[in-house]
C-alpha positions as CSV (number, residue, x, y, z in Angstrom):
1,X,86.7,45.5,104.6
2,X,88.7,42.7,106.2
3,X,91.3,45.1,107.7
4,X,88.1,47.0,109.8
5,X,87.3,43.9,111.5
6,X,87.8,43.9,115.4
7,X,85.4,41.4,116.6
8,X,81.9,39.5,116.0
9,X,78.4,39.5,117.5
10,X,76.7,36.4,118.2
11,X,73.4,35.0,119.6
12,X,72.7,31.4,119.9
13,X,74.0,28.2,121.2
14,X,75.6,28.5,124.5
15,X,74.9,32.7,124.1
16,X,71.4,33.4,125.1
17,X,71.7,37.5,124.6
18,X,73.5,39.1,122.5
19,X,77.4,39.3,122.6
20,X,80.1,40.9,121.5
21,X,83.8,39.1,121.2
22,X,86.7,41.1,120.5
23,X,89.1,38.7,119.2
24,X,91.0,40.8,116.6
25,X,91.0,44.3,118.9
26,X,93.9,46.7,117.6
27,X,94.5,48.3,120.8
28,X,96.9,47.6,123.0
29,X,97.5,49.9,125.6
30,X,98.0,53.3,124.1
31,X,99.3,52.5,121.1
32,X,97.4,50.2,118.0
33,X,98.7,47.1,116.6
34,X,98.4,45.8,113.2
35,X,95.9,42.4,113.6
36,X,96.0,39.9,110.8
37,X,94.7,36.5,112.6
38,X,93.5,35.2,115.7
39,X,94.8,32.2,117.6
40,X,91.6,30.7,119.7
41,X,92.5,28.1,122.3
42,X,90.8,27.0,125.8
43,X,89.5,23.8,127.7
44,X,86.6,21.9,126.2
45,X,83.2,23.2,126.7
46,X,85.0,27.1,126.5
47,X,83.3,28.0,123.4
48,X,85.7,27.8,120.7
49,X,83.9,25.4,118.4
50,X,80.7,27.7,118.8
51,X,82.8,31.1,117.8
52,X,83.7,28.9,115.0
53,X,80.4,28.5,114.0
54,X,79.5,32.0,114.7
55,X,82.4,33.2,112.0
56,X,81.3,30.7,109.5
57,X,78.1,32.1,110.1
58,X,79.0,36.0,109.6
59,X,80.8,35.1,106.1
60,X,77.5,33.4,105.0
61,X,77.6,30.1,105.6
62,X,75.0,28.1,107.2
63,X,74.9,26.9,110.9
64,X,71.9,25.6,112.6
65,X,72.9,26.3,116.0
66,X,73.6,30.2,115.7
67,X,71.1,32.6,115.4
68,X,72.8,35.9,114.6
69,X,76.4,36.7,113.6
70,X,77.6,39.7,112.0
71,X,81.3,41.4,112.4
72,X,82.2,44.1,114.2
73,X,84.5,47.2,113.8
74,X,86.5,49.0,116.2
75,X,83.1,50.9,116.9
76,X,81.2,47.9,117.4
77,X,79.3,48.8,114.5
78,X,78.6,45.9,111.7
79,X,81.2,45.3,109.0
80,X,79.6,43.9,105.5
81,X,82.6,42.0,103.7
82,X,82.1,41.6,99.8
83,X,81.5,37.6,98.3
84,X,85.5,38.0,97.5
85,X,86.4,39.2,100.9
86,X,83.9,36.9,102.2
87,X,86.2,33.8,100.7
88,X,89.2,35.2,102.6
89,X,88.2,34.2,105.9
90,X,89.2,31.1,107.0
91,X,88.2,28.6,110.2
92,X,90.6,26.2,110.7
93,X,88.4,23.6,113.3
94,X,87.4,20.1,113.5
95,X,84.9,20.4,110.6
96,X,87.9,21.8,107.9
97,X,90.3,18.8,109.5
98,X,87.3,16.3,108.6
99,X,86.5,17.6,105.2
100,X,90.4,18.4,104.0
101,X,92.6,16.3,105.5
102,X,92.8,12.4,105.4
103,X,95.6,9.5,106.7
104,X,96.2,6.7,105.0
105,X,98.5,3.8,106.7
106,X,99.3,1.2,104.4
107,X,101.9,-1.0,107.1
108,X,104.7,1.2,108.1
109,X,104.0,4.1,106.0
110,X,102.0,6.7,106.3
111,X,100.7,8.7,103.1
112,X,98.9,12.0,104.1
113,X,96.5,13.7,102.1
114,X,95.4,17.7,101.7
115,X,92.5,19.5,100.3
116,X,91.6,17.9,96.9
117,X,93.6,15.0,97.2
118,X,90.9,13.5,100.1
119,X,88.4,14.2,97.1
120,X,89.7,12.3,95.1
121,X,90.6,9.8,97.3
122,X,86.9,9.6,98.2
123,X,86.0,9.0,94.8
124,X,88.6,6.2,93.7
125,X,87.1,4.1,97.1
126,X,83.6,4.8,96.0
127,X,84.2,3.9,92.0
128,X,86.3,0.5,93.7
129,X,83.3,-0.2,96.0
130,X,81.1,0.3,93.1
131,X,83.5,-2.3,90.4
């Protein structure tokens, strides 16, 4: 379940063995927190776009670059998320800011678009291309 996950296991890119990142650890000293989200930051080159791959690659999707990635519970033991649970995880990186979100400056104003609006964008200047 998404409420067992504490961490994820990874091998490839910059990881040549195996490794285990605890990003969403419920312990805090003696007493256990309630984790619902993880806030990733560091200098380029840190690793944050290839843990971002590594999650993508634990809820299914494909990445080239990683090898092995699986979840991990407070145990360290792997967590198996159903397809539903699967579409609850979320990596907000470079990639989704790409794919979802678009700027459009037309002289002093600015229009910006979200999610299926840069779709459709996309296919209005393909179909105006096309005419």
């Amino acid at each position: 379940m998404l409420k067992d996950i504490t961490g994820i296991r990874l091998l490839g890119a910059n990881f040549e063995t195996v490794t285990d990142i605890l990003m969403l650890d419920p312990n805090e000293g003696n007493t256990k927190k309630n984790v619902k989200g993880s806030l990733i930051y560091g200098r380029n080159g840190a690793g944050k776009s290839t843990l971002a791959k590594a999650i993508k690659k634990a809820k299914g999707e494909t990445q080239d670059t990683i090898n092995q990635a699986e979840f991990l519970d407070i145990n360290n033991s792997p967590v198996i998320l159903s397809e539903k649970e699967n579409a609850r995880v979320f990596v907000f990186d470079e990639e989704y800011i790409d794919k979802n979100i678009k700027f459009r400056e037309e002289g002093l104003d600015t229009i910006i678009m979200v999610g299926h609006q840069v779709k459709l964008e996309d296919e209005i200047k393909d179909t105006k291309n096309r005419l």
